[in-house]
DRENDO-1510 file (C-alpha; in Angstrom, 1 decimal, always signed):
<recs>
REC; n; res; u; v; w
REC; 1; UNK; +126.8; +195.0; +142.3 .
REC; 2; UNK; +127.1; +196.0; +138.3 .
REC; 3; UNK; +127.8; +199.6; +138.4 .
REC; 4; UNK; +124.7; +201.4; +136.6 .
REC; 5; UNK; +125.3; +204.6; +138.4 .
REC; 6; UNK; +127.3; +207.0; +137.8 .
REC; 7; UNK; +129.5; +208.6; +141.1 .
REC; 8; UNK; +130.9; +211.5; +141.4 .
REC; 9; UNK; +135.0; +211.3; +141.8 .
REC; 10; UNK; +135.1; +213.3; +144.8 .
REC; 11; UNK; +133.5; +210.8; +146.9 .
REC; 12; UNK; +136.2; +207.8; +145.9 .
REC; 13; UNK; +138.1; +208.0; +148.9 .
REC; 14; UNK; +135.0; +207.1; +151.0 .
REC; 15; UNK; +135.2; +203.9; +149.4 .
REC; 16; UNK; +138.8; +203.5; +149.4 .
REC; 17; UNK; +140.8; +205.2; +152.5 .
REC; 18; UNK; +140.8; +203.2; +155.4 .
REC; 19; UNK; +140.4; +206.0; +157.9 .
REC; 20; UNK; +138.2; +205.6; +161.1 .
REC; 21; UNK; +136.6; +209.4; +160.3 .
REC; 22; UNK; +134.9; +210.7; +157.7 .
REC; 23; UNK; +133.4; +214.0; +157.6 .
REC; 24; UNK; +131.8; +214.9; +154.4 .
REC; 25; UNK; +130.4; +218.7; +154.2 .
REC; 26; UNK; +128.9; +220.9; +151.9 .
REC; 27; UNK; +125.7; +222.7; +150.9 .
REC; 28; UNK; +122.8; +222.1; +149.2 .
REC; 29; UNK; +122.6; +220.0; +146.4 .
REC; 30; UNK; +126.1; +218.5; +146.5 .
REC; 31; UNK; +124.9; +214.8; +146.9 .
REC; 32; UNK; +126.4; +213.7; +150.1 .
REC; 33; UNK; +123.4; +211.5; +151.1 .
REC; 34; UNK; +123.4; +209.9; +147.6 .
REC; 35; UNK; +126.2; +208.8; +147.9 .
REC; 36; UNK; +126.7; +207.5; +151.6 .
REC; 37; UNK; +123.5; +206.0; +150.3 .
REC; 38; UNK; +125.5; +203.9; +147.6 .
REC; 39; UNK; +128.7; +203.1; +149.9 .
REC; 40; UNK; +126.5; +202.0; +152.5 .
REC; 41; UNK; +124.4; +199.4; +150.2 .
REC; 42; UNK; +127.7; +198.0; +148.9 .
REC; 43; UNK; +129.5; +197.6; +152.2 .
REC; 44; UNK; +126.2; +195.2; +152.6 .
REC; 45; UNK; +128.2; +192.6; +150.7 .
REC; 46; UNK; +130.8; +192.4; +152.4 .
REC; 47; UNK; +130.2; +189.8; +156.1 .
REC; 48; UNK; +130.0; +190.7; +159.1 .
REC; 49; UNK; +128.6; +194.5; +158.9 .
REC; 50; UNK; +126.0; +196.4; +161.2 .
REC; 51; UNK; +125.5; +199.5; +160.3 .
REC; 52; UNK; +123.9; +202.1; +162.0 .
REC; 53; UNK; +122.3; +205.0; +160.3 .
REC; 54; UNK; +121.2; +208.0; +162.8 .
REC; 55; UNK; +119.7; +211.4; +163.0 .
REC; 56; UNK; +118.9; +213.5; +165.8 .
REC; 57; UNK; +115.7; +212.9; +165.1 .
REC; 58; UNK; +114.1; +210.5; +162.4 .
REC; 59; UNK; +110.6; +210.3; +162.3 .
REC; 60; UNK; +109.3; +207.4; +159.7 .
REC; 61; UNK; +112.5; +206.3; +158.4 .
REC; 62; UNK; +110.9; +203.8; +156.1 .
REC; 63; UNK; +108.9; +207.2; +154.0 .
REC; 64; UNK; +112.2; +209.7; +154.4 .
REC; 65; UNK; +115.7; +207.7; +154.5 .
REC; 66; UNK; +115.3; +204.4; +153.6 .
REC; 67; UNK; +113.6; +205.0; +150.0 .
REC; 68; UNK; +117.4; +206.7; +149.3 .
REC; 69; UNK; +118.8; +203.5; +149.9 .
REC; 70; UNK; +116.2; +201.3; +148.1 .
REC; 71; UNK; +117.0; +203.5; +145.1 .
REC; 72; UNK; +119.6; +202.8; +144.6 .
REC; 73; UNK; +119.3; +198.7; +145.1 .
REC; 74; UNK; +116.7; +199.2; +142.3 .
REC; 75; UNK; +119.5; +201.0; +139.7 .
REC; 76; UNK; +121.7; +197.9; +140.4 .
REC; 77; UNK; +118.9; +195.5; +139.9 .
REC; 78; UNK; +119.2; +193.9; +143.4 .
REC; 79; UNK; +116.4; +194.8; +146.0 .
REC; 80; UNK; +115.2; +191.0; +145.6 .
REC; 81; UNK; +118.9; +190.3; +147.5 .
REC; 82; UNK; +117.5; +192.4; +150.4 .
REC; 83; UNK; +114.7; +191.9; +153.2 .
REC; 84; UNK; +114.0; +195.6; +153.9 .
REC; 85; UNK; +111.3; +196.6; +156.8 .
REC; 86; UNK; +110.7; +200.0; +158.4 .
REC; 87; UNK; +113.7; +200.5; +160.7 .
REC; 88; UNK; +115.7; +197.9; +158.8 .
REC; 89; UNK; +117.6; +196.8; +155.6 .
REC; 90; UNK; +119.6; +193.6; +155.3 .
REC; 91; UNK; +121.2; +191.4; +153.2 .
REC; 92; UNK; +119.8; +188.2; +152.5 .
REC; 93; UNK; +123.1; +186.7; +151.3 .
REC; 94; UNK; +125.5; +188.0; +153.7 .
REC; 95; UNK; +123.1; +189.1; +157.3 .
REC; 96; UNK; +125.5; +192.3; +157.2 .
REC; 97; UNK; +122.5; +195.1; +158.4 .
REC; 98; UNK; +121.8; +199.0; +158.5 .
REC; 99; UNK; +119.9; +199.6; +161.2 .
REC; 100; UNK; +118.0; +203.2; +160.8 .
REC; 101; UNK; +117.4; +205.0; +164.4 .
REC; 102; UNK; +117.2; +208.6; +165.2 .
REC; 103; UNK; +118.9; +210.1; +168.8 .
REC; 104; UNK; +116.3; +211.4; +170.4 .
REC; 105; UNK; +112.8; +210.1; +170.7 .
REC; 106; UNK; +109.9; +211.1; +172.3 .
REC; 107; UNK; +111.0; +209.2; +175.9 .
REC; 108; UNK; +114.1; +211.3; +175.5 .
REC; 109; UNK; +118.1; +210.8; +174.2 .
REC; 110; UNK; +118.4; +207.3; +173.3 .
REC; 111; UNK; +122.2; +207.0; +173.6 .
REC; 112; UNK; +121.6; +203.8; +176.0 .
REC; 113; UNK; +119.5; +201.9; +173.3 .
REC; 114; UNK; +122.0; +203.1; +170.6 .
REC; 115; UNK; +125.1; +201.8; +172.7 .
REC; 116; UNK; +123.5; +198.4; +173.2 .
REC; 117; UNK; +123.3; +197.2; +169.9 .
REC; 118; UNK; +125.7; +194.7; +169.8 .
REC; 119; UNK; +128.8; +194.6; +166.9 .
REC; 120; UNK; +128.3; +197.7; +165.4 .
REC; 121; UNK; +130.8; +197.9; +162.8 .
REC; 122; UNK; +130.0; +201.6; +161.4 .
REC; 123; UNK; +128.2; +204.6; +162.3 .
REC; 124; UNK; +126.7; +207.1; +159.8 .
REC; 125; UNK; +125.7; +210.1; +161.4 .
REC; 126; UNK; +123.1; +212.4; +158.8 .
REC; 127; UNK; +122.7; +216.2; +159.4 .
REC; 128; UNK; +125.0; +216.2; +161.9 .
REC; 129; UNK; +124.6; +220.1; +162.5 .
REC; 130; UNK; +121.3; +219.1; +164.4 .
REC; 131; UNK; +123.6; +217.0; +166.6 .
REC; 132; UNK; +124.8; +220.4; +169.3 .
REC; 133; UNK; +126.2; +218.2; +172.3 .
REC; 134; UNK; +129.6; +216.5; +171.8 .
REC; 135; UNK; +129.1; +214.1; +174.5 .
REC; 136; UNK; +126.2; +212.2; +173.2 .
REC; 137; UNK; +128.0; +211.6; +170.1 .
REC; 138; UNK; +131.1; +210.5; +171.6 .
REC; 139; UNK; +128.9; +208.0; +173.6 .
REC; 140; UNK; +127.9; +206.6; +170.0 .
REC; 141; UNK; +131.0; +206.8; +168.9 .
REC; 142; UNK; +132.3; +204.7; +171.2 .
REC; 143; UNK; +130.4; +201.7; +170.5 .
REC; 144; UNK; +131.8; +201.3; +167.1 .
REC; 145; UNK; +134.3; +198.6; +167.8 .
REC; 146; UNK; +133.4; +195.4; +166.5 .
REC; 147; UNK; +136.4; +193.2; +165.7 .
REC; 148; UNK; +135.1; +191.8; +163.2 .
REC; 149; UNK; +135.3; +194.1; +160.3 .
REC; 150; UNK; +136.7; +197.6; +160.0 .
REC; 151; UNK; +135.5; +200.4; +162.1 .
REC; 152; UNK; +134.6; +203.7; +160.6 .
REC; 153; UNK; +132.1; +206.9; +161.5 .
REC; 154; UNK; +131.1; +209.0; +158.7 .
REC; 155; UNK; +129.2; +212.2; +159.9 .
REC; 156; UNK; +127.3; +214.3; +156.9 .
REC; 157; UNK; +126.7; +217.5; +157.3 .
REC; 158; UNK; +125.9; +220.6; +155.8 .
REC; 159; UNK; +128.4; +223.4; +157.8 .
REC; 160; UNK; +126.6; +225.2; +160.8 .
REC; 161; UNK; +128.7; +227.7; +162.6 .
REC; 162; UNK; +131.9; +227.6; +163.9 .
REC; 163; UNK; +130.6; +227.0; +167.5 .
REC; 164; UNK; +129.4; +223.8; +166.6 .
REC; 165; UNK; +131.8; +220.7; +167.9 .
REC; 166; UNK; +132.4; +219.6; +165.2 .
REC; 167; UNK; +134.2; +222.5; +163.3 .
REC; 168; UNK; +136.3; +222.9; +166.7 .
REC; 169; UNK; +137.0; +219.0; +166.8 .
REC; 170; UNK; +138.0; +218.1; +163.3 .
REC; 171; UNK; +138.6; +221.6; +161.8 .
REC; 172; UNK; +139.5; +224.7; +164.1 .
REC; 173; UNK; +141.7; +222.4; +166.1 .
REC; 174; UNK; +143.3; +220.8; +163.0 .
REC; 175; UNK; +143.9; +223.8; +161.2 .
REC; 176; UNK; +141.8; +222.3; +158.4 .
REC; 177; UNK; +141.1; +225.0; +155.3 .
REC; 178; UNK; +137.6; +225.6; +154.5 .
REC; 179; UNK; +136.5; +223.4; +151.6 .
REC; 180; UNK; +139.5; +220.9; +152.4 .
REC; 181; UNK; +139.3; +217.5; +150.9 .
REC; 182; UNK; +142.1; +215.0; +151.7 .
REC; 183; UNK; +143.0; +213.0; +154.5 .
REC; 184; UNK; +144.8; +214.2; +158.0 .
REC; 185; UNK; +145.6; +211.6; +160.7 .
REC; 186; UNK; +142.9; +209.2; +161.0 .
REC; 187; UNK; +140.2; +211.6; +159.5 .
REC; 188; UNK; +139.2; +211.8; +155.7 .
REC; 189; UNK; +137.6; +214.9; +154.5 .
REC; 190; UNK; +135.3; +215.4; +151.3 .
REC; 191; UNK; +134.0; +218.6; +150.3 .
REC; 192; UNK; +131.5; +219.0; +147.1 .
REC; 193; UNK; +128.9; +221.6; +146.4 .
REC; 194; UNK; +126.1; +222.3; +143.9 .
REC; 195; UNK; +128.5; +223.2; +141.7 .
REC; 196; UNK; +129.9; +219.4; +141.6 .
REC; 197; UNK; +126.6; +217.8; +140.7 .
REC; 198; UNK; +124.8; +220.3; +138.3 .
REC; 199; UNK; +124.3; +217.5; +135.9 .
REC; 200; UNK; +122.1; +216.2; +138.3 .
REC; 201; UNK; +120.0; +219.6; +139.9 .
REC; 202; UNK; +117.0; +220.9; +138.3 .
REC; 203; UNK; +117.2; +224.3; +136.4 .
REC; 204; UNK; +115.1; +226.0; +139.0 .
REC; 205; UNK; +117.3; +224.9; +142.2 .
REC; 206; UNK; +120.5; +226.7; +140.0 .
REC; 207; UNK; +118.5; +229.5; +139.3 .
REC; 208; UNK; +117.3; +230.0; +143.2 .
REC; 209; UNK; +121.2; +229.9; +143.7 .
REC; 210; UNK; +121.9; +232.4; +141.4 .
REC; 211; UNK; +119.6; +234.6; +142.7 .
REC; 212; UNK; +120.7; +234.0; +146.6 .
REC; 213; UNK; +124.4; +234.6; +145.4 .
REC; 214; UNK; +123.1; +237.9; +143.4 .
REC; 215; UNK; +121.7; +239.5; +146.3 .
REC; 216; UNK; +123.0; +237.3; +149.6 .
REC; 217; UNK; +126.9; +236.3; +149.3 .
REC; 218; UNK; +126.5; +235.4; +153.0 .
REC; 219; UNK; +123.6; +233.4; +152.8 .
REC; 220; UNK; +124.6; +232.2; +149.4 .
REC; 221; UNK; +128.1; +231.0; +150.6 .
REC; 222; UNK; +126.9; +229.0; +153.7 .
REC; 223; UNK; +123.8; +227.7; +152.3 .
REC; 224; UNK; +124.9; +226.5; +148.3 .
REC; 225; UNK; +128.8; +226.4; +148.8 .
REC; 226; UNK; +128.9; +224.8; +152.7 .
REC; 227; UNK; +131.3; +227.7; +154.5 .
REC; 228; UNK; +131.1; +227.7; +157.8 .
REC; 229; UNK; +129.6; +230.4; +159.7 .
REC; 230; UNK; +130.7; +233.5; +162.1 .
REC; 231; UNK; +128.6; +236.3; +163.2 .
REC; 232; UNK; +128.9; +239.1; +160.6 .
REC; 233; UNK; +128.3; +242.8; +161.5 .
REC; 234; UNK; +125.5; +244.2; +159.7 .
REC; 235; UNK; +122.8; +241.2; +160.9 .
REC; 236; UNK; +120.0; +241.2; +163.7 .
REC; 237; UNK; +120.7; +237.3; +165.0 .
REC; 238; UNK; +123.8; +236.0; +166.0 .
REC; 239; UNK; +124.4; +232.6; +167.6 .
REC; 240; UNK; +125.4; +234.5; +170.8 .
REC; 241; UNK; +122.3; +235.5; +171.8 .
REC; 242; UNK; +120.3; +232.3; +170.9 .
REC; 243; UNK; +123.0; +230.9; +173.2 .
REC; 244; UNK; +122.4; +233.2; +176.1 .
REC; 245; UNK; +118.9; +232.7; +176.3 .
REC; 246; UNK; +118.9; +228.7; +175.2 .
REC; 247; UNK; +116.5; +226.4; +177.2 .
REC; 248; UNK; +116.8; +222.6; +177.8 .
REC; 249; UNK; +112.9; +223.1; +179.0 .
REC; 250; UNK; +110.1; +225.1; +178.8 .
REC; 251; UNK; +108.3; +226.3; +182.0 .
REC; 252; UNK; +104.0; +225.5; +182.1 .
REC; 253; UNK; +103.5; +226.7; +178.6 .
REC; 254; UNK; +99.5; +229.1; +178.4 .
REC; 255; UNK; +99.2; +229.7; +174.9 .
REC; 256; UNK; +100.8; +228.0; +171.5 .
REC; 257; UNK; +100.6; +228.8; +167.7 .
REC; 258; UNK; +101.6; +227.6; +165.0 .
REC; 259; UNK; +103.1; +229.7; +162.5 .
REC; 260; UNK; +103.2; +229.5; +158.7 .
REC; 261; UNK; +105.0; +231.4; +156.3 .
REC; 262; UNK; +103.9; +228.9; +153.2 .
REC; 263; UNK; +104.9; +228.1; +149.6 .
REC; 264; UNK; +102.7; +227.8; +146.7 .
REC; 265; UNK; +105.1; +224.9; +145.0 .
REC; 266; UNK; +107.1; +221.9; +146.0 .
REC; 267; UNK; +109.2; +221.3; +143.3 .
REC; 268; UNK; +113.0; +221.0; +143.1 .
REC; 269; UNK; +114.4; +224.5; +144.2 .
REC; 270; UNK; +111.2; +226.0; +145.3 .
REC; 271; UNK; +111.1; +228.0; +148.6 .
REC; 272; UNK; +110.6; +225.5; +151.7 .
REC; 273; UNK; +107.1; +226.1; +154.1 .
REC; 274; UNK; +108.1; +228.0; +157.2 .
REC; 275; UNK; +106.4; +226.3; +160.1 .
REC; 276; UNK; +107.3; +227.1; +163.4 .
REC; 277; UNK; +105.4; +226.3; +166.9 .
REC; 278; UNK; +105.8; +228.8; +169.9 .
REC; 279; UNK; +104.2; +229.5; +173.0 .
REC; 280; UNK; +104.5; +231.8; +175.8 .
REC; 281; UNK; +104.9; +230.9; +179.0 .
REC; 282; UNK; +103.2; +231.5; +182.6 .
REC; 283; UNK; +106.3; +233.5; +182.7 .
REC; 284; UNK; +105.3; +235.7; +180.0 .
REC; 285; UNK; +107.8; +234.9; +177.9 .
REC; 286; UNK; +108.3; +233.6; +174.3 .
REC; 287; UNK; +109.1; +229.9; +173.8 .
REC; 288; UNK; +110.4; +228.2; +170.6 .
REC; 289; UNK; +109.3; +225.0; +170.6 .
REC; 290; UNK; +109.5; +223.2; +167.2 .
REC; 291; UNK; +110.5; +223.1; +163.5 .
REC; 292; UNK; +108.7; +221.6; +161.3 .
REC; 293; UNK; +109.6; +223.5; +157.9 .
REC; 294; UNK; +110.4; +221.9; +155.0 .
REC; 295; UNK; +109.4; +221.2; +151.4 .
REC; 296; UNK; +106.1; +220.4; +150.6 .
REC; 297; UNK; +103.3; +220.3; +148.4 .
REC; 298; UNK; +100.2; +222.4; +149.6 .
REC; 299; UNK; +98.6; +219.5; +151.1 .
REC; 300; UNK; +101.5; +217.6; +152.9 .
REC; 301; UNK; +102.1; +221.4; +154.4 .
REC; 302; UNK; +98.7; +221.4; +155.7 .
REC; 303; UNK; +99.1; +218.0; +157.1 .
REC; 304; UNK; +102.2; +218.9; +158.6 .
REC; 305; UNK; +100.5; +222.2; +160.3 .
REC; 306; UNK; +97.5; +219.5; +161.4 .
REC; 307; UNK; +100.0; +217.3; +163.2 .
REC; 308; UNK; +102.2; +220.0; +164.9 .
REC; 309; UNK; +98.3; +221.8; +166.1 .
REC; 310; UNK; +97.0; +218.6; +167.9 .
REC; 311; UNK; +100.8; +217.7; +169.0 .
REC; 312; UNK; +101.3; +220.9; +170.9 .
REC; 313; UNK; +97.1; +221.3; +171.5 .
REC; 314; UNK; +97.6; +224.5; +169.9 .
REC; 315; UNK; +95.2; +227.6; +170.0 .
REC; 316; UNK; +95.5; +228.7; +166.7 .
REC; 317; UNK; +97.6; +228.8; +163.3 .
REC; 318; UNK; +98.7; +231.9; +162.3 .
REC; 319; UNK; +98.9; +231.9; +157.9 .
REC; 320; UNK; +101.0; +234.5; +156.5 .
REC; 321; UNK; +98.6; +234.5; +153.4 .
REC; 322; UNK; +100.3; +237.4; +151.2 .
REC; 323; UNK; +100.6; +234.5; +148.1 .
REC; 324; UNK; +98.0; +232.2; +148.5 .
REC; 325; UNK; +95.6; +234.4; +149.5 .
REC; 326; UNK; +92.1; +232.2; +151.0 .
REC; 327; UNK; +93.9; +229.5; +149.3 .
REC; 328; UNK; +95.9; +228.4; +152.8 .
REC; 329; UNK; +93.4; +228.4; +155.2 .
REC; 330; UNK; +91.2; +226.6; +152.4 .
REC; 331; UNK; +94.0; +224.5; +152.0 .
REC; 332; UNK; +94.4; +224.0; +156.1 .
REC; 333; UNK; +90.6; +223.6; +156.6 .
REC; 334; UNK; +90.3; +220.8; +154.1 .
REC; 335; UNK; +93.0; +218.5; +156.1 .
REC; 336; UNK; +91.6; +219.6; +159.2 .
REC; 337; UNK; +88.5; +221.4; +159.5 .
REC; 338; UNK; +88.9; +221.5; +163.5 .
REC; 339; UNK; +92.1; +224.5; +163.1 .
REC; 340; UNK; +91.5; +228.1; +163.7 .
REC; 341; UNK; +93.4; +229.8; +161.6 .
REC; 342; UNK; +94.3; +233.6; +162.0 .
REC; 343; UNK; +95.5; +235.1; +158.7 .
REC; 344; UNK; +98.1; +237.8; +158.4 .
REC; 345; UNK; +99.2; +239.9; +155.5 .
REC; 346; UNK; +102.2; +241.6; +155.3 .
REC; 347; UNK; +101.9; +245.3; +154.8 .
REC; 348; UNK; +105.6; +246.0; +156.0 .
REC; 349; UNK; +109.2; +245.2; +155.0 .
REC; 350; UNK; +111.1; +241.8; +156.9 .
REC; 351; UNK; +113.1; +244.0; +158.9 .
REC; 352; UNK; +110.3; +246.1; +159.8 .
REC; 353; UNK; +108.4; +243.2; +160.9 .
REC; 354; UNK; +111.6; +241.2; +162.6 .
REC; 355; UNK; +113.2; +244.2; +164.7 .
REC; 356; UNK; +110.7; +244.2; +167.3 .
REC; 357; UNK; +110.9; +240.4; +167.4 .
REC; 358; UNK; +114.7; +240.7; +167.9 .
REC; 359; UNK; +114.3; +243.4; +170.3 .
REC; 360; UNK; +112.4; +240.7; +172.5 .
REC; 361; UNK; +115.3; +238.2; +172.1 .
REC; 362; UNK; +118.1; +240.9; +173.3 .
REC; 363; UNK; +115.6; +241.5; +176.3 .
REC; 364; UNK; +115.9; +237.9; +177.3 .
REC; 365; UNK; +112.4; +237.9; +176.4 .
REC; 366; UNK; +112.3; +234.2; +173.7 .
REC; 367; UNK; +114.0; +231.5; +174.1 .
REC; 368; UNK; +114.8; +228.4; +172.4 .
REC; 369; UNK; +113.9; +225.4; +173.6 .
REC; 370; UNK; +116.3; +223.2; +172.4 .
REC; 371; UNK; +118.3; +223.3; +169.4 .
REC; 372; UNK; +116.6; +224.2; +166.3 .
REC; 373; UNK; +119.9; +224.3; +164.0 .
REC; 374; UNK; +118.6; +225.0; +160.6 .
REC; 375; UNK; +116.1; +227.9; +162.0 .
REC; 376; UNK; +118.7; +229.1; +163.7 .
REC; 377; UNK; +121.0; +228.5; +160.6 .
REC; 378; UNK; +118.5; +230.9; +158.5 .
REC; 379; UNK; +118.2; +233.9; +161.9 .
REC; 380; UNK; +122.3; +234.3; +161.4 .
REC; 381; UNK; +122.4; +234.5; +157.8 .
REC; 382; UNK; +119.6; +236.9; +157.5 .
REC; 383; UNK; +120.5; +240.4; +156.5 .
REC; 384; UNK; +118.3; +243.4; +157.0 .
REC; 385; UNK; +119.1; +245.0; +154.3 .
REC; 386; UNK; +118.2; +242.4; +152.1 .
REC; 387; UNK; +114.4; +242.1; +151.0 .
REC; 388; UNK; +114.9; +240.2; +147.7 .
REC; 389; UNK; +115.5; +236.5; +149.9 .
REC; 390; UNK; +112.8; +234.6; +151.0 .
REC; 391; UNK; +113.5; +233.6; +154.6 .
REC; 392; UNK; +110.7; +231.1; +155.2 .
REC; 393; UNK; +111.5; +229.9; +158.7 .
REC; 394; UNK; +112.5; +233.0; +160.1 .
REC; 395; UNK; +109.1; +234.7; +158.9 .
REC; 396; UNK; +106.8; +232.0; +160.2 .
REC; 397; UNK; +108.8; +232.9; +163.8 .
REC; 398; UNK; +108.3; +236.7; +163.2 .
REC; 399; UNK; +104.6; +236.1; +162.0 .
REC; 400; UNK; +104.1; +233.5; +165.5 .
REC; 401; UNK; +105.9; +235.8; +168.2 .
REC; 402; UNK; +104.2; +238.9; +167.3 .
REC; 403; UNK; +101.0; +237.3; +167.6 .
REC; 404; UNK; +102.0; +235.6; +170.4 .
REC; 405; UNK; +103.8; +238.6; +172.2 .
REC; 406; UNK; +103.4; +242.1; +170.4 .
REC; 407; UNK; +99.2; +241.8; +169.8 .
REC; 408; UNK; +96.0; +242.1; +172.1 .
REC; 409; UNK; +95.3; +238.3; +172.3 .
REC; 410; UNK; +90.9; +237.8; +171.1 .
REC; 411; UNK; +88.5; +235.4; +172.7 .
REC; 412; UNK; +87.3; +234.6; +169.7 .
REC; 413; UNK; +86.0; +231.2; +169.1 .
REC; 414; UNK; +89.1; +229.2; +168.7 .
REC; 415; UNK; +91.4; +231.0; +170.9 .
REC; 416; UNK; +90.6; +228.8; +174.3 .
REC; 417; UNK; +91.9; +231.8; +176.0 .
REC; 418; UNK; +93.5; +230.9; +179.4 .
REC; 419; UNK; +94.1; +227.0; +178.2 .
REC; 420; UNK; +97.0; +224.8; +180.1 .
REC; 421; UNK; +99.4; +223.2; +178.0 .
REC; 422; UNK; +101.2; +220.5; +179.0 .
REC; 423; UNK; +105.5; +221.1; +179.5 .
REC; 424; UNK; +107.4; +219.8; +177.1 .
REC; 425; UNK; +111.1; +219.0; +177.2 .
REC; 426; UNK; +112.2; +218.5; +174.2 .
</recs>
């Protein structure tokens, strides 16, 4: 492959060390997918390979991983050497395969199916802070052992806290320095931040990163540099009471919503769309059920907020609608005219608004179903005393619990007050 591309040093001895590990970390914007992306495609020449890209979850791999990959076959000129479907990309001249499958599907944690794919070679494992429980990636793990060609597992990741198994695995245990790059023992590390590929980042993602670092070192460290988190006086959340109170399944769920805290833009650097699902339970207590925040343009939002409504057979969305005003339930209605939508404006401060919601979680009274790392990521880095930030997941959980838990529920039209929904275990 000609090399049109232009890679950033850091990343050389994923190409070259001949380790078995390879943890690459770091925040935002420090190109570790790119290129794992470009390794990856190349190690497609050589015979032999089957390579197994995973998530936790991966929804649609051919619309949100494998266009990284195709990418870059079109910079080198060769996508015609490739037969690439949706789950699948291989290479015509030499069979070696990457294989795109997430961990857990709807039937549950397919570590069976992943086990039994026969000569895996190499596993890539993406956003490896969703991935909580040790023993389903050592299951993984352990099926990388083809004799064939070199074995090697390279997890991606951006830091979560320093709970997480794989900080106490390959750093805590190691005595490994924050930011370390180098190679101990049979693991390589590679560190790179925003910092290292600001050639390549928009001038409104730097400026968002100025502006976190000017008023959130915390949040700024952790989320643009990659440092690894501990609880830190001064902040509502911590990870040890979204422990205490963590769920593998929800009881016989009564009522759902699903929040939105949105953005107006979906350009490079903007704010992500909170959007959060809860219920409460025949327990009377709060559940957290799902995720499903991201980037995205008004209407892919809406669709998102469509999908997540009939998924969960919602009762109603709650918009915080502060900056779009009838924009985003305009917006909602015109993907899905079937939605109730009850809009919120926000008259208070964050912490006035998230202090009664954290009072609920020290009273045992929410719970997370689940592991929703990057929510959770956002709770612990939150500081009170800091209204300049724009916490979009954590508001969209505020905005859905207190209508969930701390208001008079309506019978408006809508509402289907009293309505079963089914358990989920997710």
């Amino acid at each position: 492959m000609e090399a049109r591309i232009k890679l950033n040093p850091k990343f050389k001895s994923l190409y070259t060390d001949d380790s078995r590990y390879f943890i690459l970390t770091g925040g935002r914007g420090s190109s570790k997918s790119y290129h794992v992306a470009d390794w990856a495609s190349k190690l497609t020449y050589e015979k032999d390979h089957k390579i197994l890209f995973t998530r936790w979850t991966m929804v649609s791999a051919h619309l949100s991983v494998i266009p990284e990959f195709t990418s870059k076959l079109e910079a080198y000129n060769v996508l015609d050497n490739f037969d690439i479907t949706k789950v699948d990309i291989e290479n015509k001249s030499t069979q070696s395969k990457i294989l795109f499958r997430g961990i857990k599907t709807s039937q549950g944690i397919a570590t069976a199916n992943l086990k039994s794919i026969e000569g895996l070679t190499t596993l890539i494992g993406d956003e490896m802070e969703e991935l909580v429980l040790e023993e389903v990636f050592d299951r993984i793990d352990l099926s990388i052992r083809s004799k064939k060609q070199s074995n090697r597992v390279v997890l991606i990741m951006n830091p979560s806290n320093r709970e997480h198994w794989v900080y106490k695995r390959f750093f805590g245990s190691r005595g490994v320095p924050e930011g370390f790059s180098g190679k101990i023992g049979d693991t390589t590390y590679i560190h790179t931040t925003y910092l290292d590929n600001m050639a390549n980042l928009s001038q409104s993602f730097l400026d968002q990163a100025e502006r976190t670092k000017e008023v959130n070192m915390l949040r700024y460290n952790h989320i643009y540099l990659g440092h690894w988190l501990d609880s830190s006086e001064g902040l509502l959340w911590d990870m040890a009471i979204l422990d205490k109170f963590r769920v593998q399944d929800a009881p016989q769920i009564v009522r759902v919503v699903v929040a939105i805290d949105p953005a107006i833009t979906a350009k490079a650097g903007s704010d992500e769309t909170g959007i959060i699902v809860v219920g409460v339970g025949v327990d009377n207590k709060g559940y957290v059920l799902e995720d499903g925040s991201g980037t995205y343009s008004p209407n892919e939002w809406a669709a998102k907020v469509s999908q997540l409504y009939h998924k969960w057979q919602a009762n109603e969305v709650v918009a915080e609608v502060n900056q779009g005003g009838d924009m985003v339930e305009s917006t909602i209605k015109t993907v899905d005219s079937s939605i109730y939508v009850h809009k919120v404006h926000a008259t208070k401060g964050k912490f006035v608004r998230a202090e009664p919601i954290y009072a609920l979680y020290q009273q045992g009274k929410v719970h997370h179903v689940g592991y929703h790392s990057k929510l959770e990521s956002q709770l612990v880095t939150w500081n009170p005393s800091d209204e300049h930030t724009s916490p979009d997941r954590m508001d969209a959980l505020v905005w859905g619990l207190t209508r969930l838990m701390l208001v008079s529920q309506p019978t408006s039209k809508g509402s289907t007050r009293g309505r079963m929904h089914r358990p989920k275990s997710i």
